[in-house]
C-alpha positions in Angstrom: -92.9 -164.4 -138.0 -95.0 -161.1 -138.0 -95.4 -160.1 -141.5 -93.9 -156.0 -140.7 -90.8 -157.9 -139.2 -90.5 -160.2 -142.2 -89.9 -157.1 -144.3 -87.6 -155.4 -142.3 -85.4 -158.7 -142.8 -86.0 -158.6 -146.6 -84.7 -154.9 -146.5 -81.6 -155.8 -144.2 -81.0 -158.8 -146.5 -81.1 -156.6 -149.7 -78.0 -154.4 -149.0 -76.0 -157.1 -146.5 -73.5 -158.7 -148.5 -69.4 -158.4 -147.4 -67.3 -156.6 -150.1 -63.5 -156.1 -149.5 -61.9 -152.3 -149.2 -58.6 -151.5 -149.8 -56.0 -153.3 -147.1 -57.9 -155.8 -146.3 -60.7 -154.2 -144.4 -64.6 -155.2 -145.6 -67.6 -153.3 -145.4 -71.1 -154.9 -145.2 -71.0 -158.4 -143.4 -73.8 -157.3 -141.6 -76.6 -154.9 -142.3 -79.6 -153.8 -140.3 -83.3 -152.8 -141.1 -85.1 -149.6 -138.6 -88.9 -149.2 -139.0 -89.6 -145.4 -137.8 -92.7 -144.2 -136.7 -93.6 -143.1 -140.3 -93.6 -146.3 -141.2 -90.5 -145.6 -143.6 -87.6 -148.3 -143.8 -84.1 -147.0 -143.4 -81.3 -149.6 -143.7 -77.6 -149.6 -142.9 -74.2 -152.1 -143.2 -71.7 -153.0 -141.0 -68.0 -151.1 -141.6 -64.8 -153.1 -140.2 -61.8 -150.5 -140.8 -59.0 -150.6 -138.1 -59.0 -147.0 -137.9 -61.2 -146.3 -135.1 -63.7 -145.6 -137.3 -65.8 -148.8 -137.8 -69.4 -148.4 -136.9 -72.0 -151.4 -136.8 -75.2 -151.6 -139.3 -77.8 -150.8 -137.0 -75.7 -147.2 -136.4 -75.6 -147.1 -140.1 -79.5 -147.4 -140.6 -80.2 -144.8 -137.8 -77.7 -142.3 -139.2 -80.0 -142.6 -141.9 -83.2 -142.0 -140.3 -82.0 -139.5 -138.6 -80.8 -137.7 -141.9 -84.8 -137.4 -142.9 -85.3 -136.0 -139.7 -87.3 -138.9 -138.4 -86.5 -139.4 -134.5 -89.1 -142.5 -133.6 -87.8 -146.3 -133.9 -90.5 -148.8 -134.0 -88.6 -151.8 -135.0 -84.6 -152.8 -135.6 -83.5 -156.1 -137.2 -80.1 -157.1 -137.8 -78.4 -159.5 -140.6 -75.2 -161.8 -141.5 -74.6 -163.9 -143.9 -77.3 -167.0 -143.3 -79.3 -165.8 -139.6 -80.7 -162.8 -138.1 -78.6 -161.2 -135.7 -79.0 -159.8 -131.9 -78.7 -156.1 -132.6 -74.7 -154.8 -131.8 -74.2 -154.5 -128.0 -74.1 -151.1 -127.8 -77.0 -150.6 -130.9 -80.4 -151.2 -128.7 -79.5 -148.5 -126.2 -78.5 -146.1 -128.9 -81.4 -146.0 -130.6 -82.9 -145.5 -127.5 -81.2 -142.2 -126.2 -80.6 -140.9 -130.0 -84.6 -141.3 -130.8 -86.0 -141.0 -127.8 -88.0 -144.4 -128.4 -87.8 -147.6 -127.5 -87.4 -149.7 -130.2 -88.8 -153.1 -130.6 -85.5 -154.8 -131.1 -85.5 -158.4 -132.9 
């Protein structure tokens, strides 16, 4: 595996871990790495409330790209608990049309 995509799943893999919230909702099954055009390396988890609210990792980790003002994806990878993961359905085409880039989804 390509060295830059190797550390994108070392990122993901540092924060993904599940951890329980109150009333049996969990945060964190998944977590996602986004390589911007800077070359900076946002990351994001997962969030399972039964709220309406839930959002998947790679949303997370653009959010926080986004927050530095960084609008260019290079690279997404996605993480559970022992495999990489297809981004989230809905994840690919979001980072698309909120950064105006196509990412290089893995």
């Amino acid at each position: 595996m390509d060295p830059r995509l190797l550390e994108l799943v070392a990122a993901a893999r540092a924060v993904q871990g599940a951890f329980p919230l109150p009333k049996g909702l969990d945060a964190g099954s998944v977590a996602a790495a986004v390589r911007s055009a800077t070359g900076k390396i946002y990351t994001g988890i997962c969030l399972d409330l039964n709220c309406g609210i839930g959002f998947c990792a790679e949303h997370a980790a653009v959010a926080e790209m986004l927050k530095q003002r960084e609008t260019r994806v290079l690279a997404v990878v996605a993480v559970a608990a022992s495999a990489l993961s297809r981004p989230a359905g809905g994840a690919g085409s979001c980072s698309c049309r909120s950064t105006r880039a196509t990412p290089a989804v893995t």
